[in-house]
N, C-alpha and C positions, 0 to 999 in steps of 0.2 A: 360792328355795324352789320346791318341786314339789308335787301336789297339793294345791291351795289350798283349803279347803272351809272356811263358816262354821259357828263353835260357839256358838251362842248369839249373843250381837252380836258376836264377834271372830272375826274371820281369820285362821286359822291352816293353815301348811303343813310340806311335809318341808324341810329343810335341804339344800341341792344344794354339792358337795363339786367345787373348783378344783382338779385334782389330776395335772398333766401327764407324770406320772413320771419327773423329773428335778430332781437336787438342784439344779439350777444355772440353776434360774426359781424367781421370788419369782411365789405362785400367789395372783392376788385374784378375789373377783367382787363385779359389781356390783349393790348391791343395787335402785339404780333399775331400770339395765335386764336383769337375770338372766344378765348377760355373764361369762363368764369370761375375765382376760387372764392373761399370763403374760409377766414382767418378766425379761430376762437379767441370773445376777449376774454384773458386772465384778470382774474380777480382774485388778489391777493395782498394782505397787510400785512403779511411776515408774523402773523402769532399763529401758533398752533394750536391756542385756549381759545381759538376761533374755528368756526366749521364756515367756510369761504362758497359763495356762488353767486350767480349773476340771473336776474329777473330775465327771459326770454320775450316778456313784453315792453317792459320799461328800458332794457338794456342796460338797468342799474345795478350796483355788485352791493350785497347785502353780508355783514360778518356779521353770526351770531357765537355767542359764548358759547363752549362746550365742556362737556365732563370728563374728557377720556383724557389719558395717559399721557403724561408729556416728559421733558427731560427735567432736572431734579434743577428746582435756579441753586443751590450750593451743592459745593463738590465731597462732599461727604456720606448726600441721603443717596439710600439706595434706587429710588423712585420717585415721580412727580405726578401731580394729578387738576389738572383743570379745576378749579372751583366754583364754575360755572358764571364767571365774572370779567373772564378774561385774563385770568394768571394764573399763574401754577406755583400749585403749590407742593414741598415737600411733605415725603410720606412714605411708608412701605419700611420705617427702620435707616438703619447705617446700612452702607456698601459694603463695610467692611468688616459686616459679620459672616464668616466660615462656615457655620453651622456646627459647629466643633464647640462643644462643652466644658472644654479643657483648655481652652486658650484665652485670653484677654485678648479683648479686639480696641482699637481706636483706628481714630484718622487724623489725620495732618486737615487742618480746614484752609488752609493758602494753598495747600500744592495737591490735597484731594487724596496724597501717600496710606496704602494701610498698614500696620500692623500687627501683627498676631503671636504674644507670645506664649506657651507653654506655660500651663500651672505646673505643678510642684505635682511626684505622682503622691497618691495617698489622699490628695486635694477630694474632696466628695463633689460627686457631681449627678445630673439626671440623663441616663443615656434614651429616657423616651420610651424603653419599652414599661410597660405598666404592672409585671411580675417581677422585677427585679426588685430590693431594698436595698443593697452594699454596694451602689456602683463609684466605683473612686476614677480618680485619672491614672492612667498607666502610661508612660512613653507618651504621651501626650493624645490618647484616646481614653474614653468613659465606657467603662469595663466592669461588669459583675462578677467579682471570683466566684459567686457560688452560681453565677443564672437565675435561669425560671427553674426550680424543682420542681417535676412533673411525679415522680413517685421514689420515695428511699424506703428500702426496708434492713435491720440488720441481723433478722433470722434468730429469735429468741427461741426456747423453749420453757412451759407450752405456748405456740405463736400466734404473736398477734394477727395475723391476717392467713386466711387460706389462700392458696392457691390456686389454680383450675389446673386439675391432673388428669390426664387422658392416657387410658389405661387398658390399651387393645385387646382383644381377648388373644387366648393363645393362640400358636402355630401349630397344625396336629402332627406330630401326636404331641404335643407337646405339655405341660403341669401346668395349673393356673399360675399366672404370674406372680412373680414375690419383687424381683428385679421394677420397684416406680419409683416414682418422684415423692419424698418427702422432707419434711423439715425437723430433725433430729438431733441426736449428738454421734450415731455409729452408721457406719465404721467412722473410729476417733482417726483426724489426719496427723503429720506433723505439725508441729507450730510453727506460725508464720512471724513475724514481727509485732502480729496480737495475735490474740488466743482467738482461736475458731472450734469454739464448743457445741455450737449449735449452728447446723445451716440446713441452704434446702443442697440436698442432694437425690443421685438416681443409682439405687442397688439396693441389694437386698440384707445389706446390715454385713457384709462381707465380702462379694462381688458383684458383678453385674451381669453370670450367666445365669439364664434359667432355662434348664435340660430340657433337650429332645428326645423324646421316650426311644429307644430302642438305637439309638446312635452314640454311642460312645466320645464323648470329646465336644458333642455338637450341644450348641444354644438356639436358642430361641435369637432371632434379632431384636437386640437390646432398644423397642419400640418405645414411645409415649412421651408425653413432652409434659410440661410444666409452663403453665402462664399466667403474668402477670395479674394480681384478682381486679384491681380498679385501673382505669387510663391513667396515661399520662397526659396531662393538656399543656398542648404550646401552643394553641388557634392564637394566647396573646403572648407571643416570644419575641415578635419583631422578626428582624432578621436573625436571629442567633440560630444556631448549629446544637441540634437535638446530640446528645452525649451519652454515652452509657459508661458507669463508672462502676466498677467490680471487682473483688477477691474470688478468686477461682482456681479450684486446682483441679487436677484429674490423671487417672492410672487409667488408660486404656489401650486396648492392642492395636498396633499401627503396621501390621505385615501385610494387610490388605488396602490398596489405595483407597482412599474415601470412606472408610468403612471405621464408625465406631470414631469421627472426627467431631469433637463440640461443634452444637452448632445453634446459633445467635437468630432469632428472625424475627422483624419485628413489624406488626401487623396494624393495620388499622380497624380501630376499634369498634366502628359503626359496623363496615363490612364485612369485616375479618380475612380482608386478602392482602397478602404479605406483598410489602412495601421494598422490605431489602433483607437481605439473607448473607451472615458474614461468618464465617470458619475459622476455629479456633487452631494453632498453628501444632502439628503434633508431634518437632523435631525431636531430638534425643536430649535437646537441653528444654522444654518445655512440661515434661511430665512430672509429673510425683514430687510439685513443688508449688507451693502458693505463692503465682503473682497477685498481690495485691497493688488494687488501684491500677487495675487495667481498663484500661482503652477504647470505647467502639464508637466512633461517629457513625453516627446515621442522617445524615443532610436530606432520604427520603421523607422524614419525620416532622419536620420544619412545617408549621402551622396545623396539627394536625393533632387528631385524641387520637393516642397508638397504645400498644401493651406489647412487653417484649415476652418473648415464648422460650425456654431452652429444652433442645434433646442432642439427642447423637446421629450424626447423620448417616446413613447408609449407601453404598452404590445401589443403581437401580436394578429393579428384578433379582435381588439375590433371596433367597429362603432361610440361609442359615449362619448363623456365624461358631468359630472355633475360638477356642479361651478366652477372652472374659473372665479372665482370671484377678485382674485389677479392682481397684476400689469403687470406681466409677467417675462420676461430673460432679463435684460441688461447687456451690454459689454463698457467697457471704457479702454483709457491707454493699447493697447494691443502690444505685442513686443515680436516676435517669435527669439530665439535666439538660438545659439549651445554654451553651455559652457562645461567648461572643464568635464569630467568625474569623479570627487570624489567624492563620496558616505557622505553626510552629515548624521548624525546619529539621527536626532531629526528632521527633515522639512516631514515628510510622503511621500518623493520624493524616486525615482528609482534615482538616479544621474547618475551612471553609467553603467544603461543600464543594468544590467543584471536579472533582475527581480526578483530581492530582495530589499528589501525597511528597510530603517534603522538599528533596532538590527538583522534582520536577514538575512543581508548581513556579507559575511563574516568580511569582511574589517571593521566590527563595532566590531568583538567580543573582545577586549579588552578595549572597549570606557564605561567608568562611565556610568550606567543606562543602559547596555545592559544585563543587567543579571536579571530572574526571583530569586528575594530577598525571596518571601514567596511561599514554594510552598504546599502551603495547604490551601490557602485563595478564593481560584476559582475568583481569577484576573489576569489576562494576565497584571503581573507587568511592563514587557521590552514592551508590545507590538508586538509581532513578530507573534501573530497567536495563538500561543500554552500558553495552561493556565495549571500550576502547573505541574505534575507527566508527562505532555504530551510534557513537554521544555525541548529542550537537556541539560537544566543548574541545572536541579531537576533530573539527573538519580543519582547523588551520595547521594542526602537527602534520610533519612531515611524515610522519608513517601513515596519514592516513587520507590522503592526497590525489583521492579515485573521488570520482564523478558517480553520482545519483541516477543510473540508466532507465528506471522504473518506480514511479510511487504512487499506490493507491491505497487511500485512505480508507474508504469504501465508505463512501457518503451516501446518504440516501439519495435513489435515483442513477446511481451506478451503472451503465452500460457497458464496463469494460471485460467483461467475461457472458458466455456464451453457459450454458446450462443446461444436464444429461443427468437422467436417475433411471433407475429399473424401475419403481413404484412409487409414479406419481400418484397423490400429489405432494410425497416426499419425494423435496429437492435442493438444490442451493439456490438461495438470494440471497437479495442486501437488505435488510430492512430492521427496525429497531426489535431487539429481541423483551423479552417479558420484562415486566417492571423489576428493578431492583438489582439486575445487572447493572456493573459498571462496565461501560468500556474505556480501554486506552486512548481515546481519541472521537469527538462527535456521538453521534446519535444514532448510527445505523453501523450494520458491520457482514460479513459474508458467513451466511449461518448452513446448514444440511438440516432439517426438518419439513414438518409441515404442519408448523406454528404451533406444536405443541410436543411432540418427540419424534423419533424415528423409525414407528414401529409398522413394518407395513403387515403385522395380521399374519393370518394363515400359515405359522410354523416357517417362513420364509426370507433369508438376508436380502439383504439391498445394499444398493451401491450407486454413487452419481459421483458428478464430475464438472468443476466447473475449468472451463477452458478460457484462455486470453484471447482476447479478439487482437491479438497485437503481434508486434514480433519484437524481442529484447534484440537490439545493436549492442554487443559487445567489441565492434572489432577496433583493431588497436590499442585495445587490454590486455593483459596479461592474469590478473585474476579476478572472480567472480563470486558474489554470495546474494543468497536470500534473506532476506531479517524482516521478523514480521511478528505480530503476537496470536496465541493459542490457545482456546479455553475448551474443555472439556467434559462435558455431564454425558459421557458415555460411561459404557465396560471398559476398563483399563485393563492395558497390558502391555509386554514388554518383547524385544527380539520375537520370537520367529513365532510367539504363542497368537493362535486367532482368534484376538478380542478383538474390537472393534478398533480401525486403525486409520489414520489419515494421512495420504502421501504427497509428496510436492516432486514433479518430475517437470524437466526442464530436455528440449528435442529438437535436434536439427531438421531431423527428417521425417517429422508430425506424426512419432509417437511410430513408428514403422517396426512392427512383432512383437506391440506391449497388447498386455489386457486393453479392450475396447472400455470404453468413456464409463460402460453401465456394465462389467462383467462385474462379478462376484466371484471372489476364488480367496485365497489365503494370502499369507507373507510371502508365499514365495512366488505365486506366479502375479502379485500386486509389484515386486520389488527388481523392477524392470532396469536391464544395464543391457544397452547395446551398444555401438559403436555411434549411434546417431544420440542416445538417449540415457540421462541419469536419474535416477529416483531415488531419494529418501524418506524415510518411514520417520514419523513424526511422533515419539513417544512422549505420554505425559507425565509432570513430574509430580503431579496431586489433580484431584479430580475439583472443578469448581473454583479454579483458581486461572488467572491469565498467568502466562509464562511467555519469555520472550524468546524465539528461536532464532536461531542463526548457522544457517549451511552453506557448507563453501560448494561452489559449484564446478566443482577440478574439472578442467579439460575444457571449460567453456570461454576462455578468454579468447579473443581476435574472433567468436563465431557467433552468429544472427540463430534464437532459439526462442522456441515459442516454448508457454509455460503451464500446468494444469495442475489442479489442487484436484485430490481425488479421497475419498470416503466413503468402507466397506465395510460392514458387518460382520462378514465373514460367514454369522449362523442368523440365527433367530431371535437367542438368549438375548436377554437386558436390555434391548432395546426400545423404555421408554423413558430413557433422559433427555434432555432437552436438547443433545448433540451436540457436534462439533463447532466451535464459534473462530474465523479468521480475521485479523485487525489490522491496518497498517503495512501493508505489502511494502516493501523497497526491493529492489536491486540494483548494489552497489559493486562496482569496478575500480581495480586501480592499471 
């Protein structure tokens, strides 16, 4: 009520009117406290093949039919659909198809139950990509043994298709080249399991040197590549995993890291910039011997027209090479395919592209032989990288029973290190390096350049240093190590010689009578031991490859040490590799 006034002993007022002009609120007020509210009316029939509302002038609830999406009236369809009548209807197929080509699907129609069981393998089926023809059932997936064939050749003579041969001019003083790429029958190889009478290879019908006038013993660097003459096309592959399939042998000199190593690259064909670059292994059991039906995934390749390219790869900035005394690089039977994407646990292949390679793919951790069995043997049992106390499958054994004190992954965006060079703007960051690396882990990683090599110019070394914003708590430990991965596109070298070298120093007393963050000097005044401070020299075990390191940090247990990765030239020479690459930081205690 509104004007309140007493009449005699009673209180009386006007009457106040709820009144919000809308048939479609229930209008009250209240008489405690003079409020007015206003209730919305619900208008609703319980179908949902109705679109439900209430007229704001009439106050009446109007349901009209509609078309959209409803629940399935049987328990079997996958979907239901308005028919614009007022009912739904089923539609959209069974619920209880998988999408799986290899399995018989049904439903229980009382209780709604699916099942799905397994064809027969061998059963033919359609896996959907539209280059495939031979796709059968396997283990209960629709799989093409042979793929999308993007290009095979099997190296006849005289041959069916050229190649593209790139054929540098010489090195002076050096004879015009004879050392290239052809498709031939000499130098004749052993025999393999077939005869390889004709292939493409690279030499000169006898070896692969060709003489530096006036040096005795010295070659020319065995340059020039060979590539593929027409694309490959996977743009319709689906998802399958681009393949490189080959017969290959090779007699080349391996006394120099990186130098005179096969080497794999495979380019995109519109642009012709290299997609991934993979190196042929050069141990003592890999030479002067035809693996056939070897191996290259390339998962950079995957919907793309690419052409694979082969040479010998060289360390950077060298001039010259010694003997070349071997046969060279042959190629036979080669046949670029996409096959399916599963992860085989035992072939040393990436299958499915994600750059993990056998036990340490996920999709292996349950497969026999992915497990480190002993972990106190210092052998990398499974193979996956990590040897003993440092495999995620030894953190329960009792020998290996220390705590995680430090991990960085080196994600992109990384702020845990600080950052020192002589010649900027070569320096250390995080960030994803050039296409066609792989790293151990993510997409970005802790690199020393300046996004393209290391070289700062003017006859001058360099040196930086990235430093931890942090401090390692080890106390109440007893021992201490670094583990972490390291890759390589410098000058290699070894003990006390000054190639370009990278060091991890670990410091009670912040580094107190070592070289500064940004000096340049050698092995010996880089290889800092004091009483506050250790340092190891991080040599590598092939150039172009991750390797996994692991340094015990003696004397560090029970003590608070901060940490610094350091990279130094030493000279001038060689430095335009793409440098030193850090992955995966831990420090672990027991």
């Amino acid at each position: 009520t509104t004007t309140d006034t007493c009449v005699g002993a009673a209180c009386v007022g006007t009457g106040s009117l709820c009144d919000d002009g809308s048939g479609c609120t229930t209008d009250f007020c209240d008489k405690g406290s003079g409020k007015c509210s206003y209730t919305l009316v619900v208008c609703s029939d319980g179908n949902t093949c109705t679109s439900d509302s209430c007229d704001p002038v009439t106050g009446k609830c109007a349901f009209v039919p509609n078309t959209l999406p409803c629940v399935a009236p049987d328990k079997c369809s996958a979907a239901g659909l308005c028919d614009g009548k007022g009912t739904c209807k089923a539609t959209g197929g069974s619920k209880c198809d998988d999408g799986n080509p290899c399995t018989a699907d049904s439903c229980d129609s009382n209780t709604g139950a699916c099942k799905n069981v397994a064809a027969g393998d061998g059963t033919a089926c359609d896996d959907g990509v539209s280059c495939t023809a031979d796709s059968v059932c396997t283990q209960g997936k629709c799989q093409s043994p042979t793929g999308c064939v993007g290009y095979s050749e099997t190296f006849t003579c005289p041959p069916k298709a050229s190649w593209i041969y790139d054929v540098p001019p010489p090195t002076p003083p050096g004879v015009l080249r004879t050392v290239v790429w052809a498709i031939d029958g000499v130098p004749a190889t052993p025999a393999g399991t077939v005869e390889h009478q004709c292939t493409l290879n690279f030499n000169n019908g006898v070896n692969y040197c060709d003489a530096l006038l006036g040096q005795p013993g010295m070659c020319q660097l065995p340059l020039g590549s060979a590539t593929q003459p027409t694309a490959a096309n996977f743009t319709k592959a689906g998802g399958l995993i681009p393949v490189l399939i080959f017969d290959t042998y090779y007699d080349v000199d391996t006394f120099v890291a990186g130098g005179d190593q096969p080497q794999v690259d495979v380019i995109d064909a519109t642009t012709k910039v290299v997609l991934a670059t993979q190196m042929l292994p050069v141990g003592a059991g890999d030479l002067k011997k035809w693996k056939e039906g070897y191996k290259l995934a390339f998962p950079e390749a995957a919907g793309k027209q690419v052409q694979v390219r082969f040479s010998l790869g060289q360390p950077p900035g060298t001039t010259g090479s010694q003997g070349n005394t071997g046969t060279g690089f042959f190629i036979d039977n080669l046949k670029f395919t996409a096959l399916a994407g599963t992860e085989n646990c035992s072939d040393g292949l990436d299958n499915d592209g994600n750059y993990k390679v056998d036990c340490a793919d996920p999709a292996c951790a349950a497969v026999a032989g992915c497990f480190e069995s002993d972990c106190s043997d210092g052998v990398d049992g499974d193979k996956d990288g990590a040897t003993d106390c440092s495999d995620s499958n030894c953190l329960a054994d009792p020998a290996c029973s220390g705590v995680t004190l430090l991990t960085d992954n080196f994600d992109c965006g990384d702020k845990a290190f600080s950052y020192y060079s002589s010649a900027p703007p070569i320096t250390w960051a995080v960030d994803a390096p050039a296409a066609g690396m792989k790293l151990p882990s993510g997409v970005c990683c802790l690199n020393y350049n300046n996004g393209v090599n290391f070289d700062s110019g003017n006859n001058t070394a360099n040196a930086g240093s990235a430093v931890g914003n942090f401090e390692v708590d080890a106390t109440g430990k007893t021992t201490v190590r670094a583990d972490f991965w390291a890759y390589f596109d410098t000058e290699l070298g070894s003990g006390t010689t000054n190639f370009d070298r990278l060091y991890l120093s670990v410091s009670t007393d912040d580094f107190a009578g070592c070289a500064t963050t940004t000096a340049v000097g050698n092995y010996t005044t880089q290889m800092c031991k004091t009483a506050g401070t250790f340092t190891a020299a991080v040599d590598a075990t092939a150039a172009k490859t991750w390797q996994h390191v692991q340094i015990p940090l003696t004397g560090f247990g029970g003590k608070k040490f901060k940490l610094r990765i350091k990279f130094d030239t030493s000279d001038s020479v060689a430095n335009t590799g793409a440098g030193p690459f850090v992955d995966d930081l831990r420090i672990v205690a027991q």
